[in-house]
C-alpha positions as CSV (number, residue, x, y, z in Angstrom):
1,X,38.0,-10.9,-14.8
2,X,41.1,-10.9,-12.5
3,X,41.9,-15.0,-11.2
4,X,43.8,-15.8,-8.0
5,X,45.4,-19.1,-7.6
6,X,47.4,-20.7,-6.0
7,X,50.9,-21.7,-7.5
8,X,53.2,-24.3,-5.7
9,X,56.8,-23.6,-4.9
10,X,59.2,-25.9,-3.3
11,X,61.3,-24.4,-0.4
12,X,64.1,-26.5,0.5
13,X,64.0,-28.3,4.0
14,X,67.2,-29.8,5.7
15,X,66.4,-31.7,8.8
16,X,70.2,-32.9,8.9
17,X,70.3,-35.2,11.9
18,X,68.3,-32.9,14.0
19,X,65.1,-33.5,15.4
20,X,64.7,-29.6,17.1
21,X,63.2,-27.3,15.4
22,X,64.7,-23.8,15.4
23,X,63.2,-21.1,17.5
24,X,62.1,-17.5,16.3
25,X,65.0,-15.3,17.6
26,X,61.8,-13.8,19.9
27,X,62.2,-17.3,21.9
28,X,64.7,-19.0,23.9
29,X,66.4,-22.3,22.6
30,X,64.2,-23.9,25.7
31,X,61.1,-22.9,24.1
32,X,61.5,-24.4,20.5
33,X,59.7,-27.5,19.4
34,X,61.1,-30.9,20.0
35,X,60.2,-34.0,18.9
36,X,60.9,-37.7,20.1
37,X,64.2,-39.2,18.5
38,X,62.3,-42.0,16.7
39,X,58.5,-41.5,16.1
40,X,57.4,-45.5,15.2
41,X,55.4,-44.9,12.5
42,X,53.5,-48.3,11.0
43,X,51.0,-49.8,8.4
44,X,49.3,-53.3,7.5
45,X,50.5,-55.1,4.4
46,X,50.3,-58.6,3.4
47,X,53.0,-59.4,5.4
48,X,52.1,-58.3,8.5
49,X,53.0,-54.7,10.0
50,X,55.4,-52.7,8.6
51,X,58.1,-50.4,10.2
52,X,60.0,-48.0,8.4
53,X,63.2,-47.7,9.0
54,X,63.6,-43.8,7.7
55,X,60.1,-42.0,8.1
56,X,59.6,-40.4,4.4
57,X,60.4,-36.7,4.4
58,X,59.6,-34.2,1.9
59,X,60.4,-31.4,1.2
60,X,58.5,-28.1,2.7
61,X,55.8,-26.8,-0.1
62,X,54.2,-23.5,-0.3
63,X,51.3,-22.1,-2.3
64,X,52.0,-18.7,-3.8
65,X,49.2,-17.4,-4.5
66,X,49.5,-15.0,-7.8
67,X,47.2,-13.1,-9.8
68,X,46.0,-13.4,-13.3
69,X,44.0,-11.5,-15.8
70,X,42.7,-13.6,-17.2
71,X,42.7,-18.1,-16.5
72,X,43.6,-18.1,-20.4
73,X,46.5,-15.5,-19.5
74,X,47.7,-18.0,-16.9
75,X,47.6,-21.1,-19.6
76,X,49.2,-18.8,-22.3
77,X,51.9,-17.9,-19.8
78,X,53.0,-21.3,-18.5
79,X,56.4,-22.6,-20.2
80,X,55.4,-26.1,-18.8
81,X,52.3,-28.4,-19.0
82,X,49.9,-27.0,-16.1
83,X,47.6,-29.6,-13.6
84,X,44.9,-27.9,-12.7
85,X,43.1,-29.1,-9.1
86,X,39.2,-27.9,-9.7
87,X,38.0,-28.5,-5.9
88,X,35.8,-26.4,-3.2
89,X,37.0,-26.1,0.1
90,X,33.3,-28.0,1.5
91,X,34.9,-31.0,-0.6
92,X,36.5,-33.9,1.8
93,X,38.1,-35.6,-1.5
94,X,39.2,-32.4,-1.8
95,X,41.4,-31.8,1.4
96,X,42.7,-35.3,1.0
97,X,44.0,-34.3,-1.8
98,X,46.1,-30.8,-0.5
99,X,49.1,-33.2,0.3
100,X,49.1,-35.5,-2.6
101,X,49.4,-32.7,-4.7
102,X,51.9,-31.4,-2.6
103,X,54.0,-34.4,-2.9
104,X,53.3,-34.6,-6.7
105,X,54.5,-31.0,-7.0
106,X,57.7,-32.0,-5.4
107,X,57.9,-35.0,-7.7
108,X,57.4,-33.5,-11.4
109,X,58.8,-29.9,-10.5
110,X,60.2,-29.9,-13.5
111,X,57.7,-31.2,-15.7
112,X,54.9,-29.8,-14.9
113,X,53.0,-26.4,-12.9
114,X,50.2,-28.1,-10.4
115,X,47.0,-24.9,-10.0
116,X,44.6,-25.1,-7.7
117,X,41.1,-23.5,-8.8
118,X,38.4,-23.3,-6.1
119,X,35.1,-23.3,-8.3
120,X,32.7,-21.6,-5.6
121,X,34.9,-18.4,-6.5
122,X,35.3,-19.2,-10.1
123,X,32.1,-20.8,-11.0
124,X,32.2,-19.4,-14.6
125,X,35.6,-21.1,-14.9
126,X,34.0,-24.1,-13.8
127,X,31.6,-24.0,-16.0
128,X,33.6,-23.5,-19.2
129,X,34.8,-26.8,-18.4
130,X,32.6,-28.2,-17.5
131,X,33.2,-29.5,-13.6
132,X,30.4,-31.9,-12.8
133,X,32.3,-34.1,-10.0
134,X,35.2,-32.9,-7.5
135,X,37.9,-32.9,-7.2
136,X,38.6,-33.1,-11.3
137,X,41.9,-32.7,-12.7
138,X,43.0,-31.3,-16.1
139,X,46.0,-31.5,-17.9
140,X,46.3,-28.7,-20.2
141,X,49.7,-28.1,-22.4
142,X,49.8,-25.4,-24.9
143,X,46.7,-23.8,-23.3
144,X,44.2,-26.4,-24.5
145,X,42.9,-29.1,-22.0
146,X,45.2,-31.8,-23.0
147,X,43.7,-34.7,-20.3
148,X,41.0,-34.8,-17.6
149,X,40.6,-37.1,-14.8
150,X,38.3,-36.8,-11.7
151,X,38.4,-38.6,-7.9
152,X,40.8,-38.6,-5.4
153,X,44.1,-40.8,-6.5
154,X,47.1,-41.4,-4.4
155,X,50.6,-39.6,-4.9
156,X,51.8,-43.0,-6.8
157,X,48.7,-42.9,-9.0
158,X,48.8,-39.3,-10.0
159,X,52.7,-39.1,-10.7
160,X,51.5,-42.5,-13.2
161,X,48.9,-41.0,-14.5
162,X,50.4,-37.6,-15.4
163,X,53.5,-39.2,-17.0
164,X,51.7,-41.6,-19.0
165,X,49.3,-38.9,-20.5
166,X,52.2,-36.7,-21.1
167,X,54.6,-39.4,-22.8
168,X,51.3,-41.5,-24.6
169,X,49.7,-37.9,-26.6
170,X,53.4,-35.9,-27.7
């Protein structure tokens, strides 16, 4: 059975200290995108509200998607521990995570390869290991499941997590 997934790869972004937008050569400079010079962005902490003074930018990820013959072919193949995101696209956990994964692929591009497998395509997948709750997280490393966590987590608590389990079990 052929697999398709989706592989992160980091494109690099420069924003410099522009705020336009460049246009397709198809459009006029007067037609690209512009943005205010300084969108306030804000949150509640325990001291009050917060203002950043430099808005946190990543950069620009992109899902390749790439074909396997085989999931164990794709685990076999991997120089690098491989995170695999078992979600469903009807899953709102799910979609919360698409950015925190994002971030964490930016993060540990070096250390690991994040997968996403969508188990209403690849319900025997699923079933091999056994996917009760989503979105569910494995770790594998060597092409055996090396760590398995399930719920949505934060960037901060994923990164943690991942690190720990790869530093605790070499």
């Amino acid at each position: 059975m052929a697999v398709s997934v989706s592989v992160l790869t980091i494109a690099s972004l420069d924003w410099g200290s522009s705020n336009r937008l460049a246009a397709p050569s198809k459009l006029s400079p007067a037609t690209s995108l512009q943005f205010p010079p300084r969108t306030r962005k804000f949150r509640f902490g325990n001291t009050g509200v917060y203002f950043p003074s430099q808005p946190r930018v990543l950069p620009l990820v992109k899902a390749k998607k790439q074909s396997f013959s085989s999931f164990d072919d794709l685990l076999a193949n991997s120089d690098k521990p491989v995170l695999v995101d078992f979600y469903a696209t009807w899953c709102g956990p799910c979609q919360f995570m698409g950015p925190v994964l994002n971030e964490v692929g930016t993060l540990l591009q070096d250390k690991i390869q994040v997968v996403k497998i969508d188990t209403e395509k690849y319900p025997s997948i699923a079933d091999k290991f056994r996917i009760e709750a989503l979105p569910t997280f494995i770790l594998f490393r060597d092409g055996e499941p090396y760590d398995r966590f399930e719920g949505a987590l934060t960037a901060d608590q994923l990164v943690q997590r991942i690190e720990g389990s790869l530093k605790v079990k070499q």
